[in-house]
C-alpha positions as CSV (number, residue, x, y, z in Angstrom):
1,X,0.0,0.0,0.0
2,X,3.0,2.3,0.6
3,X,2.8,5.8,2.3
4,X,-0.3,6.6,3.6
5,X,-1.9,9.6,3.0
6,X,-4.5,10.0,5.8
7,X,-7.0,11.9,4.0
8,X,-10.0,10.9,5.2
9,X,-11.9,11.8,8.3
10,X,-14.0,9.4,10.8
11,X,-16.5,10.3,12.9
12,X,-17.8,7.7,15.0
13,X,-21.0,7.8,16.5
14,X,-22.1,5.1,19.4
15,X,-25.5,3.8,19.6
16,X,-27.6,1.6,21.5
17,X,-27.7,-0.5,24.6
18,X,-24.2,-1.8,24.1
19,X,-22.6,1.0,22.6
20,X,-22.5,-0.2,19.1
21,X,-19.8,2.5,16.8
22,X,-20.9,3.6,13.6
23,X,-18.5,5.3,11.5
24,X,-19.1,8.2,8.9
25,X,-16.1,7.9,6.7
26,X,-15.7,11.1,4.4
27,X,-12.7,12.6,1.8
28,X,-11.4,16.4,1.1
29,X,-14.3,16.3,-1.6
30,X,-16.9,15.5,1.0
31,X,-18.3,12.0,-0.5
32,X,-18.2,9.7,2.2
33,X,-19.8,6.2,3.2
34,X,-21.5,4.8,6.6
35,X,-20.0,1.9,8.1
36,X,-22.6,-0.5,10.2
37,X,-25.3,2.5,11.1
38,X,-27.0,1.0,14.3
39,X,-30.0,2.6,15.8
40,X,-29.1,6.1,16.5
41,X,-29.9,7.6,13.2
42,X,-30.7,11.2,14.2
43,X,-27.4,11.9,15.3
44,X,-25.9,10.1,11.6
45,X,-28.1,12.0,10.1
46,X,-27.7,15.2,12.0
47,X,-23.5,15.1,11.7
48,X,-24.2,14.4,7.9
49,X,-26.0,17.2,7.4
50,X,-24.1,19.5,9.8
51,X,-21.0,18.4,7.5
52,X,-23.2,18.5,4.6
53,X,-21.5,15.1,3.6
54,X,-22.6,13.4,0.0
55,X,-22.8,10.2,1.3
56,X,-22.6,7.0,-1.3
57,X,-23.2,3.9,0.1
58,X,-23.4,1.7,3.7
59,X,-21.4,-0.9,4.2
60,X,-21.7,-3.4,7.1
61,X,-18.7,-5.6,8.2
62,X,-21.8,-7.5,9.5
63,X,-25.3,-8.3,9.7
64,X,-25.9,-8.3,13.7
65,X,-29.2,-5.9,14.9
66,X,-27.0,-3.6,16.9
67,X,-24.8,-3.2,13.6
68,X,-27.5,-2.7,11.0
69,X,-31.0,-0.6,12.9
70,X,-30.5,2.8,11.0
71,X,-29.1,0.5,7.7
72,X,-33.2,0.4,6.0
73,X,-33.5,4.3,6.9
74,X,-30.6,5.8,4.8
75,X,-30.9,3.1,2.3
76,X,-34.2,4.8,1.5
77,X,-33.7,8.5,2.5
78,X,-30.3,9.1,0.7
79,X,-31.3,6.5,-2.4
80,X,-27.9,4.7,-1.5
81,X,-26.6,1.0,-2.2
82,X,-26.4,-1.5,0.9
83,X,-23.4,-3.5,0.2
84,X,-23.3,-6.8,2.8
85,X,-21.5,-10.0,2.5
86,X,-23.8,-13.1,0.9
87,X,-22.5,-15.3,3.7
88,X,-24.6,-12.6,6.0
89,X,-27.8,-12.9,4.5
90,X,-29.5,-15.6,7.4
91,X,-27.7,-13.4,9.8
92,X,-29.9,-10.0,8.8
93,X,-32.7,-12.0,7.8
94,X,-32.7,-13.2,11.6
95,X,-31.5,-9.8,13.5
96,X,-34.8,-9.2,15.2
97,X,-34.4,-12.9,16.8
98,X,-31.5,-12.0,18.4
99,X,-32.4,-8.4,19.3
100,X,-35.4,-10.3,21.5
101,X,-33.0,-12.3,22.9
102,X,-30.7,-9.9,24.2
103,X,-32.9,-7.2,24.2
104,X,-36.1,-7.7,24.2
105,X,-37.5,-4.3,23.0
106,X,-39.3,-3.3,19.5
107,X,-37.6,-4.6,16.1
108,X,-35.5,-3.1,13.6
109,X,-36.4,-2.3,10.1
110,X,-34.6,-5.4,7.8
111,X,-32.9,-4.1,4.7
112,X,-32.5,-5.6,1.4
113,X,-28.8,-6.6,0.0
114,X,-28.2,-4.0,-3.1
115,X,-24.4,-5.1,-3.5
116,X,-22.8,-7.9,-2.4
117,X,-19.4,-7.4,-1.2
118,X,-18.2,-11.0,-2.4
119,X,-19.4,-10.4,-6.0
120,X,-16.6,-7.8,-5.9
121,X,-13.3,-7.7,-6.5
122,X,-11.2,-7.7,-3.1
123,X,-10.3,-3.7,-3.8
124,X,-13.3,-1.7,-5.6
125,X,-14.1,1.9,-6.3
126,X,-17.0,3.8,-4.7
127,X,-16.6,7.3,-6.3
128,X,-12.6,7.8,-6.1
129,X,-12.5,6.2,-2.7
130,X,-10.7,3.1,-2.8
131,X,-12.5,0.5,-0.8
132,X,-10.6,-3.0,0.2
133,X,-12.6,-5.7,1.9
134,X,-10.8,-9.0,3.5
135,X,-13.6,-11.7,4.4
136,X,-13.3,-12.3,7.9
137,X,-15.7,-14.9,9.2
138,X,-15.5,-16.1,12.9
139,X,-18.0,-13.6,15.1
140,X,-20.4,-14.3,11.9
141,X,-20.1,-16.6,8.5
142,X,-19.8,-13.3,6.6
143,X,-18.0,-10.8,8.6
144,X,-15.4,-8.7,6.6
145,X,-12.6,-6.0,7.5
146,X,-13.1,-2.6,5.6
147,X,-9.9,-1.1,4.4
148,X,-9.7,2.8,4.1
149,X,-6.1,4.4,3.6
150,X,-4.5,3.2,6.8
151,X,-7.7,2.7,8.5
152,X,-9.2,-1.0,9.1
153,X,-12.9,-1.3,10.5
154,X,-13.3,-4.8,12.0
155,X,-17.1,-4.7,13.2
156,X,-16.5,-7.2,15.7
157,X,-13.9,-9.4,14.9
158,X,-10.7,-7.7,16.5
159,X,-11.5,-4.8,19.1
160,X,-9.3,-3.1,21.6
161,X,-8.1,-5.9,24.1
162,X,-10.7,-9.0,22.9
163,X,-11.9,-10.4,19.7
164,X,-15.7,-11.2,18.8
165,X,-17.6,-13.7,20.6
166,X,-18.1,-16.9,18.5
167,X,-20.6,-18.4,20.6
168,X,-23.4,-16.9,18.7
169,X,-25.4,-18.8,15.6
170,X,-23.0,-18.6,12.7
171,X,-20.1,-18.3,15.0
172,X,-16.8,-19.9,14.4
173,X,-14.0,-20.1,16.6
174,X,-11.6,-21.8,13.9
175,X,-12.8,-19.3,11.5
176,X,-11.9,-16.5,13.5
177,X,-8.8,-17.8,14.3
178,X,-8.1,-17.9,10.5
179,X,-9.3,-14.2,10.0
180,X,-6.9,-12.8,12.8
181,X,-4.5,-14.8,11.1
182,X,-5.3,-12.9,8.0
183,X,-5.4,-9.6,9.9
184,X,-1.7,-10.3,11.3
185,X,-0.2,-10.7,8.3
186,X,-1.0,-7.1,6.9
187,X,1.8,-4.8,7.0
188,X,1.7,-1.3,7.8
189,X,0.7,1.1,11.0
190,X,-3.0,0.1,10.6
191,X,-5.3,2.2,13.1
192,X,-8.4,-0.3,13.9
193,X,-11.8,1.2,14.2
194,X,-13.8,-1.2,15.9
195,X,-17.5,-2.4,16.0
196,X,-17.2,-1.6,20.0
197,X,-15.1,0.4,22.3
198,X,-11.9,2.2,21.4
199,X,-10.3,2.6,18.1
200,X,-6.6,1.1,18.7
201,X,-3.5,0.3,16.8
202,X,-3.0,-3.1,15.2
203,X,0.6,-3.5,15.8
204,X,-0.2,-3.4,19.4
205,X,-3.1,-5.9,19.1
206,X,-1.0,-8.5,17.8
207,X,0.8,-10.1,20.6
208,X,-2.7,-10.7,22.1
209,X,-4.0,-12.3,18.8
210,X,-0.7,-14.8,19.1
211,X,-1.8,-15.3,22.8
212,X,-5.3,-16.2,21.6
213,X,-4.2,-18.7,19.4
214,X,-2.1,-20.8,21.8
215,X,-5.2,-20.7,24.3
216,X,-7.2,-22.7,21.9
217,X,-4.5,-25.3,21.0
């Protein structure tokens, strides 16, 4: 990848019960994408407008309800594209299950698929913003990594100090070990925006990845 050039901005904006991070990605031009919108869509919306951001598309790194609640809302406000991994589909067609489960409170709004991120070549274009996308399953069959510049958004596979659970339906422990695996090997001063808590630096994730894999020897 070379140099990086750092030019675009993040704006993360938390929502729901367990603090899920959305991220409003945007360049010097303005055109930007959302990453996993989760329920608090007035504030998206509000920081999109305030910026007066031209945004493109949403892209999920997975189909979870906390991840996806505002995803059906822009979709058809802005006139965007969803893009989603196939291997996601049972996991947004089943979100609302899973919200009861943990949550028990009113359902979210199920979007439909407008661009699968597997029918894609690994790197793609939205606009001039180069978009690269590593499938990492694990936390769910169709998780993936969203590469920006220098900037990695995992959704829930690597976060600041743990990894995804993989105890869920569609969870994977040997898959995850296997995306972590993939995540190590990239090279470069990657900052990681994660699906919860603190963004961090991969470099300093990776001794904790190696630890991880010699637990589950």
């Amino acid at each position: 990848i070379g140099e990086f050039l750092n030019l675009l901005k993040v704006k993360t904006i938390k929502s729901g019960k367990i603090k899920e991070n959305c991220y409003v990605v945007y360049d010097s031009s303005d055109n930007g994408l959302i990453i996993d919108p989760g329920e608090n869509r007035y504030e998206i919306a509000n920081y999109i407008n305030e910026k007066d951001i031209n945004v493109l598309a949403i892209i999920n790194t997975h189909a979870h309800y906390d991840h996806i609640g505002s995803v059906k809302y822009f979709q058809d406000s802005l006139k965007i594209p969803f893009y989603l991994h196939s291997l996601d589909e049972r996991t947004l067609k089943s979100a609302n299950l899973l919200k009861i489960i943990f949550e028990g409170e009113k359902s979210v709004s199920i979007p439909t698929i407008d661009i699968y991120i597997d029918k894609l070549e690994e790197d793609f274009l939205i606009d001039n913003m180069l978009v690269k996308v590593l499938h990492t399953p694990g936390h769910t069959p169709g998780s993936v990594s969203i590469i920006l510049e220098n900037y990695i958004f995992t959704g829930d596979t690597l976060m600041k100090g743990f990894f995804g659970r993989t105890d869920l339906p569609g969870g994977n422990k040997h898959d995850l070990v296997l995306s972590l695996k993939k995540l190590e090997k990239l090279s470069g001063n990657y900052v990681i925006y994660p699906g919860h808590g603190p963004k961090t630096i991969l470099k300093n994730e990776l001794a904790r990845i190696r630890k991880f894999y010699e637990e589950i020897k």
